[in-house]
PyMOL Python script that loads the backbone (N, CA, C, O; Angstrom):
from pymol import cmd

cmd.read_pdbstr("""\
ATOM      1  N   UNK A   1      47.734  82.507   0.225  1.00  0.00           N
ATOM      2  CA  UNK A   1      47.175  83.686  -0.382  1.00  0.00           C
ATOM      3  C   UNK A   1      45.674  83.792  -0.132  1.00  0.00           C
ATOM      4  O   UNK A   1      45.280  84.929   0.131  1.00  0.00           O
ATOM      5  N   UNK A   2      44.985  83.053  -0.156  1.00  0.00           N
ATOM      6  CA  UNK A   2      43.482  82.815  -0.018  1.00  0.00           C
ATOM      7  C   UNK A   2      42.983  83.005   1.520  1.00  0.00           C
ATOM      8  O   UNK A   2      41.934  83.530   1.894  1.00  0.00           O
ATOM      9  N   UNK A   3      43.861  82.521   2.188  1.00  0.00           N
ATOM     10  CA  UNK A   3      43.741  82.958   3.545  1.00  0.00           C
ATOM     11  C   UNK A   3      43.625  84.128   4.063  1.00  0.00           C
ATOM     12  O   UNK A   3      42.676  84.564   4.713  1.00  0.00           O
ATOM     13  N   UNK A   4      45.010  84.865   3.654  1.00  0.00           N
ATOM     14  CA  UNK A   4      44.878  86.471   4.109  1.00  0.00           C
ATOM     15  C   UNK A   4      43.926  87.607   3.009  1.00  0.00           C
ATOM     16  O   UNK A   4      43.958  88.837   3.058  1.00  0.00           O
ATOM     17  N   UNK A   5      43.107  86.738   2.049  1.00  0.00           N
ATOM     18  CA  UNK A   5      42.352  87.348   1.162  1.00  0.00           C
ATOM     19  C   UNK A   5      41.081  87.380   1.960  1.00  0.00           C
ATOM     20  O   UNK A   5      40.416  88.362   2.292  1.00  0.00           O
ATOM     21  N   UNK A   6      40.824  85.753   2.266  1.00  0.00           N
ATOM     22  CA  UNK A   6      39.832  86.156   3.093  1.00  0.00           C
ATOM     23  C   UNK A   6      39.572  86.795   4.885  1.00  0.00           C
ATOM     24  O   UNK A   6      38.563  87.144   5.498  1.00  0.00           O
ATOM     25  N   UNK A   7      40.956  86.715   5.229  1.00  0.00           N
ATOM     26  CA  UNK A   7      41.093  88.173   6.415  1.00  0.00           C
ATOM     27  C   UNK A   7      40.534  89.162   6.276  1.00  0.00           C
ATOM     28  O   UNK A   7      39.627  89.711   6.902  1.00  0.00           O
ATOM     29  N   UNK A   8      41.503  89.587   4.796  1.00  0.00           N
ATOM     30  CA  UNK A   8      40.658  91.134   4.779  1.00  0.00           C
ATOM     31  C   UNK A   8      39.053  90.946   4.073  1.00  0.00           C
ATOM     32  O   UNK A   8      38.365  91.947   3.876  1.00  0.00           O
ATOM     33  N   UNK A   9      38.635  89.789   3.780  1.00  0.00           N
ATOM     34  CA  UNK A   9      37.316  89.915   3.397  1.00  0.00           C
ATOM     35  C   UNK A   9      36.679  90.059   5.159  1.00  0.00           C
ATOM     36  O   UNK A   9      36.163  91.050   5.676  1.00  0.00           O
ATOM     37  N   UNK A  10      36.894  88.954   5.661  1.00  0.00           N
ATOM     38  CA  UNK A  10      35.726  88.623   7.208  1.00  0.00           C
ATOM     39  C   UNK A  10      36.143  89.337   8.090  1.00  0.00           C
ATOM     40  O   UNK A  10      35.180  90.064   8.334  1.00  0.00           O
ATOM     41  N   UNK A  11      37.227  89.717   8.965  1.00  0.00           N
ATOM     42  CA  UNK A  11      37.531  90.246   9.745  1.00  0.00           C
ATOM     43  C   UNK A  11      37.831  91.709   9.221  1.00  0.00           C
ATOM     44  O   UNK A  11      37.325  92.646   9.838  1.00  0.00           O
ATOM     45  N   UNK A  12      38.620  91.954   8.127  1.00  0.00           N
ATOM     46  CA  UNK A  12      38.609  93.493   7.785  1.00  0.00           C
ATOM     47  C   UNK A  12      37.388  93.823   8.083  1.00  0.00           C
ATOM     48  O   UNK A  12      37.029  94.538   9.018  1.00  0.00           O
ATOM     49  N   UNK A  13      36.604  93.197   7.125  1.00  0.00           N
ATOM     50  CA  UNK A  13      34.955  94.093   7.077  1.00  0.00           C
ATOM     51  C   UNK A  13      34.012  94.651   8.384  1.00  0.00           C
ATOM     52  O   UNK A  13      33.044  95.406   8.476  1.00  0.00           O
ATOM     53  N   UNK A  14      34.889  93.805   9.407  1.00  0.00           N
ATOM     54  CA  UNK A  14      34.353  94.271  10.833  1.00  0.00           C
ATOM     55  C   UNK A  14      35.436  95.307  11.650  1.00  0.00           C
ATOM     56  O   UNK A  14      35.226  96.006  12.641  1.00  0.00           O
ATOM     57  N   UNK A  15      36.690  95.127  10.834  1.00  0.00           N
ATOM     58  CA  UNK A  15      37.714  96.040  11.594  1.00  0.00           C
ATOM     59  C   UNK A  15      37.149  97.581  10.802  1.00  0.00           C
ATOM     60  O   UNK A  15      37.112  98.670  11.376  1.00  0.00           O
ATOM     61  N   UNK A  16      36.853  97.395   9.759  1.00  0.00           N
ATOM     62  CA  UNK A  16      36.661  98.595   9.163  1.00  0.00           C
ATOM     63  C   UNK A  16      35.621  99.512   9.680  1.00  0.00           C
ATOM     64  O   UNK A  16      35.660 100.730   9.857  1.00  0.00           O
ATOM     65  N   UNK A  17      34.389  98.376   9.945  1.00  0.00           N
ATOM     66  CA  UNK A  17      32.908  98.892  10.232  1.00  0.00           C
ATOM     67  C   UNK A  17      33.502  99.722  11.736  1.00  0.00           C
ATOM     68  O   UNK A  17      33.123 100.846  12.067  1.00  0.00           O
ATOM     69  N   UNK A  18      34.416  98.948  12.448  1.00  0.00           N
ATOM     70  CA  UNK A  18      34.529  99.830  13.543  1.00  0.00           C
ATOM     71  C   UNK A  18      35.341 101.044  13.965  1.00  0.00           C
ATOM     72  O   UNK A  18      35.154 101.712  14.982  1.00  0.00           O
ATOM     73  N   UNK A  19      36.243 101.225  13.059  1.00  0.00           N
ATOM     74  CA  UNK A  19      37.285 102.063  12.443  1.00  0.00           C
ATOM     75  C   UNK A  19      36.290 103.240  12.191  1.00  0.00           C
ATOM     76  O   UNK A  19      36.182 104.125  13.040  1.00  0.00           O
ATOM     77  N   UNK A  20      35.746 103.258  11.329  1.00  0.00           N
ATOM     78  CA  UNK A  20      34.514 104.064  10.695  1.00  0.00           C
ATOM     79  C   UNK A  20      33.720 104.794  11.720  1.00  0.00           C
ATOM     80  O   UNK A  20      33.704 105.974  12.070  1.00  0.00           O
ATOM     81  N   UNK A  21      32.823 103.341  12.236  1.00  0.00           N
ATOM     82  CA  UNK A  21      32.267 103.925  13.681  1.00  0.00           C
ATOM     83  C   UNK A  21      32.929 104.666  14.508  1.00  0.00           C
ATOM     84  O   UNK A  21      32.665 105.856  14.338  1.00  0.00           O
ATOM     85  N   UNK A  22      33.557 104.499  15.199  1.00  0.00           N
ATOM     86  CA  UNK A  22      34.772 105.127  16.362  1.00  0.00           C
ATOM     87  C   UNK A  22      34.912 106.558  15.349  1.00  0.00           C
ATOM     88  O   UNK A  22      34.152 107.456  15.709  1.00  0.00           O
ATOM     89  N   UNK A  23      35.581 106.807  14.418  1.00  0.00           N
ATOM     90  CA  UNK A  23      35.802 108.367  13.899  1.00  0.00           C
ATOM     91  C   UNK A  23      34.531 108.750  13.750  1.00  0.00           C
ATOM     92  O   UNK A  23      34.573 109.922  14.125  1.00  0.00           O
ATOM     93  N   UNK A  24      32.815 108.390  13.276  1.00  0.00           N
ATOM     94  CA  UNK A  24      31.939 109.148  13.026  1.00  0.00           C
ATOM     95  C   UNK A  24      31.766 109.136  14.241  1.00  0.00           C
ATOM     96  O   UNK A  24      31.726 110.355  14.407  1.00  0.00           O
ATOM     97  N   UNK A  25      31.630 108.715  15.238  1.00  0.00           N
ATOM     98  CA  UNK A  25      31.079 109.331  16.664  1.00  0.00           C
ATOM     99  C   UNK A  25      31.790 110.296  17.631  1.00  0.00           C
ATOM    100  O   UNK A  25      31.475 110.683  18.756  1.00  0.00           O
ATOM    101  N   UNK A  26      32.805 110.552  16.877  1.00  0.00           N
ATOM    102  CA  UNK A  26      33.772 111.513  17.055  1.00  0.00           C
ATOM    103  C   UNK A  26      33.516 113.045  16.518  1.00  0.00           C
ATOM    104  O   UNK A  26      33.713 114.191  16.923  1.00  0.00           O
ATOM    105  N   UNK A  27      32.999 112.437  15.449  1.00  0.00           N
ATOM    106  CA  UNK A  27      32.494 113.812  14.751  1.00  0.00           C
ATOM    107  C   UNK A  27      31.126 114.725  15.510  1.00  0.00           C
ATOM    108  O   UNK A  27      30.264 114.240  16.243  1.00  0.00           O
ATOM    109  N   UNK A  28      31.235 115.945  15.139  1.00  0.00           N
ATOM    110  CA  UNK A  28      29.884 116.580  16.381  1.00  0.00           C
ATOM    111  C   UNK A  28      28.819 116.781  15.198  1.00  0.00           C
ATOM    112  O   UNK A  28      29.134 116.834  14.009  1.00  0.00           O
ATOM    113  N   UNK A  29      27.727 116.868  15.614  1.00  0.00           N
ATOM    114  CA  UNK A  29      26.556 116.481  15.167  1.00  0.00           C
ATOM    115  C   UNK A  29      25.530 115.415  15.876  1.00  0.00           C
ATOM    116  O   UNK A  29      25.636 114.979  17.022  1.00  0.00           O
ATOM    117  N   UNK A  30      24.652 115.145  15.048  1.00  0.00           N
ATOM    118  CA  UNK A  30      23.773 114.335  15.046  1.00  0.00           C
ATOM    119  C   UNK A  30      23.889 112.737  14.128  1.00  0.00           C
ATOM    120  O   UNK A  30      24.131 112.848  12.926  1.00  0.00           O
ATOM    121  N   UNK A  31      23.745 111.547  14.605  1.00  0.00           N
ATOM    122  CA  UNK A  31      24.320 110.558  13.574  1.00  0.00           C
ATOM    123  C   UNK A  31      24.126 110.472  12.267  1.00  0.00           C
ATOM    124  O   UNK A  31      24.806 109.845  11.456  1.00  0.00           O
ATOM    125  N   UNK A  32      22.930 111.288  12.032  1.00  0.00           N
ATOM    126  CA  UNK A  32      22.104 111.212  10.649  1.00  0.00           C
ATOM    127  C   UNK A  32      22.898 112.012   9.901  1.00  0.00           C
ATOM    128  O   UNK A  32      22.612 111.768   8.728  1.00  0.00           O
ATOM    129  N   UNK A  33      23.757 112.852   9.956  1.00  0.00           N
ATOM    130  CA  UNK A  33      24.592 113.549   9.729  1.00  0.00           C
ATOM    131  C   UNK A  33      25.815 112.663   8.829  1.00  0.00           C
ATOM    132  O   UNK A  33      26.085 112.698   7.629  1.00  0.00           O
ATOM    133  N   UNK A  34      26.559 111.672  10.237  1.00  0.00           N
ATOM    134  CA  UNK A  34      27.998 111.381   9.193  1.00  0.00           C
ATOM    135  C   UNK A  34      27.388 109.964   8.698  1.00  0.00           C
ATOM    136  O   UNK A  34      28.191 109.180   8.190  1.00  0.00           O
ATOM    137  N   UNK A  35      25.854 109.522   8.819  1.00  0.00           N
ATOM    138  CA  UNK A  35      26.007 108.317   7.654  1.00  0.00           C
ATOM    139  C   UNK A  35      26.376 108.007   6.571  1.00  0.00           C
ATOM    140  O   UNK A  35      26.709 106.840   6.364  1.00  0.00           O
ATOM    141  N   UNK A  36      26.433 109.158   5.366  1.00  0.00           N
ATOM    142  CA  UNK A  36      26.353 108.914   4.034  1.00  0.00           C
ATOM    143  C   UNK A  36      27.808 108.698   3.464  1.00  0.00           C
ATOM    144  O   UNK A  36      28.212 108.012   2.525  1.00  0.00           O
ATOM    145  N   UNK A  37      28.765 109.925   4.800  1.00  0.00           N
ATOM    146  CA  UNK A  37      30.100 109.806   4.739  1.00  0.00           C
ATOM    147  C   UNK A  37      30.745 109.128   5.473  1.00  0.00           C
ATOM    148  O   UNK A  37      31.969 109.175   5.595  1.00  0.00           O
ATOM    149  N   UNK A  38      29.993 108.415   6.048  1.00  0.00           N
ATOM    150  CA  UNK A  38      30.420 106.921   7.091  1.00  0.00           C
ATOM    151  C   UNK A  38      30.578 105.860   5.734  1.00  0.00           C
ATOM    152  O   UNK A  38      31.656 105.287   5.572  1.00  0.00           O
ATOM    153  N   UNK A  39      29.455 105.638   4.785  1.00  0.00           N
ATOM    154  CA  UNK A  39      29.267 104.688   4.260  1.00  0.00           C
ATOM    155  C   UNK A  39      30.335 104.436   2.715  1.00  0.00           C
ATOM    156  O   UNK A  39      30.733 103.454   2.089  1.00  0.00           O
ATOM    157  N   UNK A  40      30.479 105.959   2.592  1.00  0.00           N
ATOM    158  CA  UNK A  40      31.295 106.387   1.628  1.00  0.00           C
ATOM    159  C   UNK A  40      32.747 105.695   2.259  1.00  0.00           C
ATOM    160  O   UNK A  40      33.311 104.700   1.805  1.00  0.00           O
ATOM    161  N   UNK A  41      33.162 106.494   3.400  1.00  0.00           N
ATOM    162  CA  UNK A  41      34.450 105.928   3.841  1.00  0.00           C
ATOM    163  C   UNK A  41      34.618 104.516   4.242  1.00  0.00           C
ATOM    164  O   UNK A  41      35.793 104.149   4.291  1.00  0.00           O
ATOM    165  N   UNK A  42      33.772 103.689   4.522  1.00  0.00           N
ATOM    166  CA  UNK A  42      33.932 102.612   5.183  1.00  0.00           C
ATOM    167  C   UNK A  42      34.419 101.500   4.040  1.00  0.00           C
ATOM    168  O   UNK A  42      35.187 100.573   4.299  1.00  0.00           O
ATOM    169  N   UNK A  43      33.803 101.771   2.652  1.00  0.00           N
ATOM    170  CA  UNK A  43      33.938 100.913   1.555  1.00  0.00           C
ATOM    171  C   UNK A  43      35.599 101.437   1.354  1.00  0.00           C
ATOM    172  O   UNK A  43      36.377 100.513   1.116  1.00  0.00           O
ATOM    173  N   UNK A  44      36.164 102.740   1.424  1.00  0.00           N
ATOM    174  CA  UNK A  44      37.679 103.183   0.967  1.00  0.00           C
ATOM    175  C   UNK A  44      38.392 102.186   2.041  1.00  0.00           C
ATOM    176  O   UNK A  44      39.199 101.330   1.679  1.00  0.00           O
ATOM    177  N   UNK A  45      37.984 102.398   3.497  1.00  0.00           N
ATOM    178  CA  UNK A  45      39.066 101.485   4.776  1.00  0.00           C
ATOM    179  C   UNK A  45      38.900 100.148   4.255  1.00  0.00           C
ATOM    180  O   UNK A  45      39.779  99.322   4.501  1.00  0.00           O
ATOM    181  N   UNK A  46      37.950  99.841   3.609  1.00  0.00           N
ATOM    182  CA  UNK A  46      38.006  98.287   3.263  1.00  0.00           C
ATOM    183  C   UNK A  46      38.334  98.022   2.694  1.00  0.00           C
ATOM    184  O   UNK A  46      38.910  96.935   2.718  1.00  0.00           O
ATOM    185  N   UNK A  47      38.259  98.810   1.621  1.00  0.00           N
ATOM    186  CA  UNK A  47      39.675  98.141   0.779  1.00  0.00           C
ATOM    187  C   UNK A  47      40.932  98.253   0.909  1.00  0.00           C
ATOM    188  O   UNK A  47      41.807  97.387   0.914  1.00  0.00           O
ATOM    189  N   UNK A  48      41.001  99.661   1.044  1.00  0.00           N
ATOM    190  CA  UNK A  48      42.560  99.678   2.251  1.00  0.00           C
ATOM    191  C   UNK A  48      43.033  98.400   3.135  1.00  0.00           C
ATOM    192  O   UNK A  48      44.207  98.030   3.152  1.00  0.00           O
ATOM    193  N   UNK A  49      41.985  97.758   3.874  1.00  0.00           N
ATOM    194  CA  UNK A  49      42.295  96.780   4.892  1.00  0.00           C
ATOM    195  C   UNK A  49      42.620  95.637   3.873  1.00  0.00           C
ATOM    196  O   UNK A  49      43.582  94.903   4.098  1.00  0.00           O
ATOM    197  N   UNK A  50      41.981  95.495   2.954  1.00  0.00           N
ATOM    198  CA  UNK A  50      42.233  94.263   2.387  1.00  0.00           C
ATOM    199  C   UNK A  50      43.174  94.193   1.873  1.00  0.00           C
ATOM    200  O   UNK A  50      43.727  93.094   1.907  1.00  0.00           O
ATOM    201  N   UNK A  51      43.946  95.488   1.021  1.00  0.00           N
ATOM    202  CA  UNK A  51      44.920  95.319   0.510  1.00  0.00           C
ATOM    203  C   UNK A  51      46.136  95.442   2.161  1.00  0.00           C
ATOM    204  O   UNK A  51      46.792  94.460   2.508  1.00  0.00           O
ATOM    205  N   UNK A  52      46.158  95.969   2.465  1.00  0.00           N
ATOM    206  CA  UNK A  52      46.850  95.430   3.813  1.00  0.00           C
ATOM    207  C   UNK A  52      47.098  93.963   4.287  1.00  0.00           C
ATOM    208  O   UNK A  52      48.111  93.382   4.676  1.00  0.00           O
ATOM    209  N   UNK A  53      45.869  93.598   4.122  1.00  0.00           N
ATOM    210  CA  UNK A  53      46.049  91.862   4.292  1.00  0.00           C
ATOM    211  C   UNK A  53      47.390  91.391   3.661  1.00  0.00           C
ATOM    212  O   UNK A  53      48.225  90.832   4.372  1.00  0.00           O
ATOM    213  N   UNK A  54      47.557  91.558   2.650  1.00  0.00           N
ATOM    214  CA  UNK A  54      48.381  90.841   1.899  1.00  0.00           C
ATOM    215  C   UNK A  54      49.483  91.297   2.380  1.00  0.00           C
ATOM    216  O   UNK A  54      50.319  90.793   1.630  1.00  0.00           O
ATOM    217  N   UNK A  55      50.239  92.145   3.414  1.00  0.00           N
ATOM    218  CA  UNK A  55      51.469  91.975   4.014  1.00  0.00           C
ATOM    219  C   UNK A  55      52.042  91.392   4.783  1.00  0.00           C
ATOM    220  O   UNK A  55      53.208  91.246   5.150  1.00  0.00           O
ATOM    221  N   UNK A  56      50.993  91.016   5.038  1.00  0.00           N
ATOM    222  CA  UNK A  56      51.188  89.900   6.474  1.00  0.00           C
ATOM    223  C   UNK A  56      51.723  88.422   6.065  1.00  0.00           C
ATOM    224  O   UNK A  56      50.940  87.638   5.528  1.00  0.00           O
ATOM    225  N   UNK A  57      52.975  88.079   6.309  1.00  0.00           N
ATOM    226  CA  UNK A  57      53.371  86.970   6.189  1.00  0.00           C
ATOM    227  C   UNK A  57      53.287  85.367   6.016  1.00  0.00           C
ATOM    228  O   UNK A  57      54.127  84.500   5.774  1.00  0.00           O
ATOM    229  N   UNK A  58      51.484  85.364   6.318  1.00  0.00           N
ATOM    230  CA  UNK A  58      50.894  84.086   6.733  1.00  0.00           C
ATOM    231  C   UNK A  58      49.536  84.797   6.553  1.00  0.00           C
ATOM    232  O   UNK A  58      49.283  85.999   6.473  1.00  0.00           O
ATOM    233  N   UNK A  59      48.725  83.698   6.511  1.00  0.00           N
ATOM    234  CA  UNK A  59      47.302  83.867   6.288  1.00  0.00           C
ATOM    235  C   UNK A  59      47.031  83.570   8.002  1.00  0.00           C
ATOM    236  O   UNK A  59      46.363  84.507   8.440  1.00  0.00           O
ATOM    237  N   UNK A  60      47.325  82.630   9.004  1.00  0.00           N
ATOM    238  CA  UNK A  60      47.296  82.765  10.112  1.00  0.00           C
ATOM    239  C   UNK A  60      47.496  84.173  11.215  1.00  0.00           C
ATOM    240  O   UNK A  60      46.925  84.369  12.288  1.00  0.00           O
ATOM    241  N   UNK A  61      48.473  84.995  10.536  1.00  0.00           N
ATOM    242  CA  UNK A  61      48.962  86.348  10.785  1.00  0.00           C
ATOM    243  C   UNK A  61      47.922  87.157  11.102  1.00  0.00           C
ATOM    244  O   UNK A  61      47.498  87.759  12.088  1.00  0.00           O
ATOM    245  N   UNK A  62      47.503  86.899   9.395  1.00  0.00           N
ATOM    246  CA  UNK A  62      46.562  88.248   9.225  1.00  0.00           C
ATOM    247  C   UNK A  62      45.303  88.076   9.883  1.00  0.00           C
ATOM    248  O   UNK A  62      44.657  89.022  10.334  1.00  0.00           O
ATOM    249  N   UNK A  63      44.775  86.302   9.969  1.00  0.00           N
ATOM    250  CA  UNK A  63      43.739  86.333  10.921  1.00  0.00           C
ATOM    251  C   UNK A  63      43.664  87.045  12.057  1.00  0.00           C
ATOM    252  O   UNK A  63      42.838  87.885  12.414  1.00  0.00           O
ATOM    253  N   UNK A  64      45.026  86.432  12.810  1.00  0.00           N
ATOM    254  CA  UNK A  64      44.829  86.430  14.535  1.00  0.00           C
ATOM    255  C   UNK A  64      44.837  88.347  14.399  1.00  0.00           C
ATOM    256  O   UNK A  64      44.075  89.011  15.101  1.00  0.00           O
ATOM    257  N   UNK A  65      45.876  89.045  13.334  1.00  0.00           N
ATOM    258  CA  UNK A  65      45.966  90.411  13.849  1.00  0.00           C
ATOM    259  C   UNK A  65      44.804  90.995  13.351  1.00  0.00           C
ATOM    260  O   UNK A  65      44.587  91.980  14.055  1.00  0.00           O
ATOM    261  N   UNK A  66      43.620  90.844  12.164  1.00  0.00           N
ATOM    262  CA  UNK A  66      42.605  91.482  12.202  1.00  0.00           C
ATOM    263  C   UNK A  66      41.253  91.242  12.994  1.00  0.00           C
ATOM    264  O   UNK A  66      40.435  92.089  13.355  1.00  0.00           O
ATOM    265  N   UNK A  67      41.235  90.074  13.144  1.00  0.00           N
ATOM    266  CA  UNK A  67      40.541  89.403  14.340  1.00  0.00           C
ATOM    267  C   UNK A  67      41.009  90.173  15.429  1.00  0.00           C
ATOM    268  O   UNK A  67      40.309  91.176  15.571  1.00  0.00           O
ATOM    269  N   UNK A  68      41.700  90.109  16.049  1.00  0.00           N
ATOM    270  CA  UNK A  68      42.269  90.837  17.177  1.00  0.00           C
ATOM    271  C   UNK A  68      41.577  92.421  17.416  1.00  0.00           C
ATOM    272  O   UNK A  68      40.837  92.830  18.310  1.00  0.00           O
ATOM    273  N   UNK A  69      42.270  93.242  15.980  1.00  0.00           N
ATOM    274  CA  UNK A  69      42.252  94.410  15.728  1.00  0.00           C
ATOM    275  C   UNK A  69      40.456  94.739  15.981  1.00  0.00           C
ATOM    276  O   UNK A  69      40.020  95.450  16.886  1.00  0.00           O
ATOM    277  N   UNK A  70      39.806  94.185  15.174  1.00  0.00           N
ATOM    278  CA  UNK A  70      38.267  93.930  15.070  1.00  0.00           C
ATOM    279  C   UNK A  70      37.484  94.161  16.549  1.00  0.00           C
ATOM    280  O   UNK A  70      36.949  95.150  17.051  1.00  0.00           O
ATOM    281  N   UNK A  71      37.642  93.016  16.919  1.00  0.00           N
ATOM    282  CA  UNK A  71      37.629  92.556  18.439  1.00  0.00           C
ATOM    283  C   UNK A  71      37.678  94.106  19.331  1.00  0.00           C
ATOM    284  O   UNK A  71      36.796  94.684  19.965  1.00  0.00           O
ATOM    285  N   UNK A  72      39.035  94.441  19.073  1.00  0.00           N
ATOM    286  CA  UNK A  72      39.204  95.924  20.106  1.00  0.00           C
ATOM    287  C   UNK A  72      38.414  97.416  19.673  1.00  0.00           C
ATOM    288  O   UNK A  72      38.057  98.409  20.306  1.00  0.00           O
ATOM    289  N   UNK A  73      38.364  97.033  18.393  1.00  0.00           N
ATOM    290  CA  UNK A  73      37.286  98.445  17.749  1.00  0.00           C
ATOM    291  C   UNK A  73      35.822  97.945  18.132  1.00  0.00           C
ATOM    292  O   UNK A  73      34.973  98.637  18.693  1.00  0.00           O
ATOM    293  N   UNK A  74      35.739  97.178  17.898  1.00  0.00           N
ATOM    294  CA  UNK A  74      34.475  96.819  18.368  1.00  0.00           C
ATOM    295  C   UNK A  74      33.973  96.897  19.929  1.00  0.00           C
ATOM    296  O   UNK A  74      32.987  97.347  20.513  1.00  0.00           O
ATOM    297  N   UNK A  75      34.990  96.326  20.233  1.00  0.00           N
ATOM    298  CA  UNK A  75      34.737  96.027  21.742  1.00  0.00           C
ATOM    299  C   UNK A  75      34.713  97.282  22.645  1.00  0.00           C
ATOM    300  O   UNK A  75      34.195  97.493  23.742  1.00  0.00           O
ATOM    301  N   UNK A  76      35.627  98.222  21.611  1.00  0.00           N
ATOM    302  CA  UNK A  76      35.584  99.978  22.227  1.00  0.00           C
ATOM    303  C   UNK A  76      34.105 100.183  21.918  1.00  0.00           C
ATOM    304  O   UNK A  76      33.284 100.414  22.806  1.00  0.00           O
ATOM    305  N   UNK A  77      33.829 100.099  20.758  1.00  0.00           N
ATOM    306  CA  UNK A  77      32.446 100.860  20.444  1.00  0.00           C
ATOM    307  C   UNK A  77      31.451 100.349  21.742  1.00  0.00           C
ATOM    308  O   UNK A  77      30.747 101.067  22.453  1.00  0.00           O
ATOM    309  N   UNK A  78      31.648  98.739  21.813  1.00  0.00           N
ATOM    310  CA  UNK A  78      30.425  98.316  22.495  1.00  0.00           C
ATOM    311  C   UNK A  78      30.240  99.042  24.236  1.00  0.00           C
ATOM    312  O   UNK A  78      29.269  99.390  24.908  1.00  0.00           O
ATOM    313  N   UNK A  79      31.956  99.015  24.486  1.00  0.00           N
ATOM    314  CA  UNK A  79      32.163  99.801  25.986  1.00  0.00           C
ATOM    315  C   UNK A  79      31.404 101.526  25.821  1.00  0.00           C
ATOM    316  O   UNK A  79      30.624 102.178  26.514  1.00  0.00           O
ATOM    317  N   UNK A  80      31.997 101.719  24.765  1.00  0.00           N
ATOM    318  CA  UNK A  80      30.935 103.638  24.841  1.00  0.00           C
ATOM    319  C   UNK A  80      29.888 103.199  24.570  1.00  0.00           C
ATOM    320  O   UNK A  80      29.212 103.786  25.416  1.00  0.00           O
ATOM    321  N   UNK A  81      29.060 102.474  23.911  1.00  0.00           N
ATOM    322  CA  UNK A  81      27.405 102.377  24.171  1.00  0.00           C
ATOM    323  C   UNK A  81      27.070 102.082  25.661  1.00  0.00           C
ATOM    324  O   UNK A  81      26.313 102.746  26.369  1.00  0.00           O
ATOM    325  N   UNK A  82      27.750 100.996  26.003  1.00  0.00           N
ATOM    326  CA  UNK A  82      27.293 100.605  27.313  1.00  0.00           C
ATOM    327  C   UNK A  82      27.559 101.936  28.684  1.00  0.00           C
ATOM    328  O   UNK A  82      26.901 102.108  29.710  1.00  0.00           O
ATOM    329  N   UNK A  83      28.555 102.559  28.257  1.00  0.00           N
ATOM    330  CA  UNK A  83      28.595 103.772  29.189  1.00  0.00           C
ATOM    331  C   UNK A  83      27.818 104.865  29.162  1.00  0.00           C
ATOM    332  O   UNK A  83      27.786 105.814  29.946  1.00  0.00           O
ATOM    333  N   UNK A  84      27.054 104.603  27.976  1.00  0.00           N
ATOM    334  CA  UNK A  84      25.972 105.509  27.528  1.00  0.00           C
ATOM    335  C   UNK A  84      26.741 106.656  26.934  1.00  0.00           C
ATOM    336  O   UNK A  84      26.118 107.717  26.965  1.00  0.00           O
ATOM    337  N   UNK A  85      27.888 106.702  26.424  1.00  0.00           N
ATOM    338  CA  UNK A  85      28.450 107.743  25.552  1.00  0.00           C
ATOM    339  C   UNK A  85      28.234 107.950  24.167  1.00  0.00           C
ATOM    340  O   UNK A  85      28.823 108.741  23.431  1.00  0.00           O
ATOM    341  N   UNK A  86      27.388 107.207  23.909  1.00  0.00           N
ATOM    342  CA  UNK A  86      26.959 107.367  22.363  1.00  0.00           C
ATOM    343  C   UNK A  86      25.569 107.461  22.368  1.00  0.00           C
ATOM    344  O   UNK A  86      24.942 107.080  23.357  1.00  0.00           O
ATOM    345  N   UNK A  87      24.820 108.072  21.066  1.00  0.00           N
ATOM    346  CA  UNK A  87      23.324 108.147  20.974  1.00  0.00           C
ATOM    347  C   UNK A  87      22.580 106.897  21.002  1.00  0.00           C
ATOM    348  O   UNK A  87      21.351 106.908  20.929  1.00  0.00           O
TER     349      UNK A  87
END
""", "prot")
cmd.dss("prot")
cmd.show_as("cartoon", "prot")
cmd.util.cbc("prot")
cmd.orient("prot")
């Protein structure tokens, strides 16, 4: 139990941040724009994610799949900066 609690604490909190990211840069505008409702939503996906944690069968589970998950939101975001598709 403590395991996939702390999934969705360490790795959610980065699956979320990028979850978040990826839809506000989606949005049209200027960034200064979807921060406040970036920051608003990001605390709702996180807890969402966390309570998600707890379906996962194993605390090993939920690592490797939010770790994973994390990893690819992130790793998207970092590919559109580097392509220069973001501000």
């Amino acid at each position: 139990m403590w395991a996939r609690a702390l999934a969705g604490i360490g790795p959610g909190f980065l699956l979320s941040a990028g979850l978040v990211g990826l839809f506000t840069w989606m949005l049209p505008g200027p960034w200064q724009d979807t921060l406040v409702p970036g920051l608003i939503a990001f605390f709702v996906v996180w807890i969402g994610v966390m309570g998600a944690s707890f379906q996962f069968s194993s605390g090993k589970r939920a690592w490797a799949w939010l770790g994973g998950l994390a990893a690819v939101t992130l790793g998207a975001l970092w590919l559109l900066q580097w392509l220069q598709w973001l501000g």
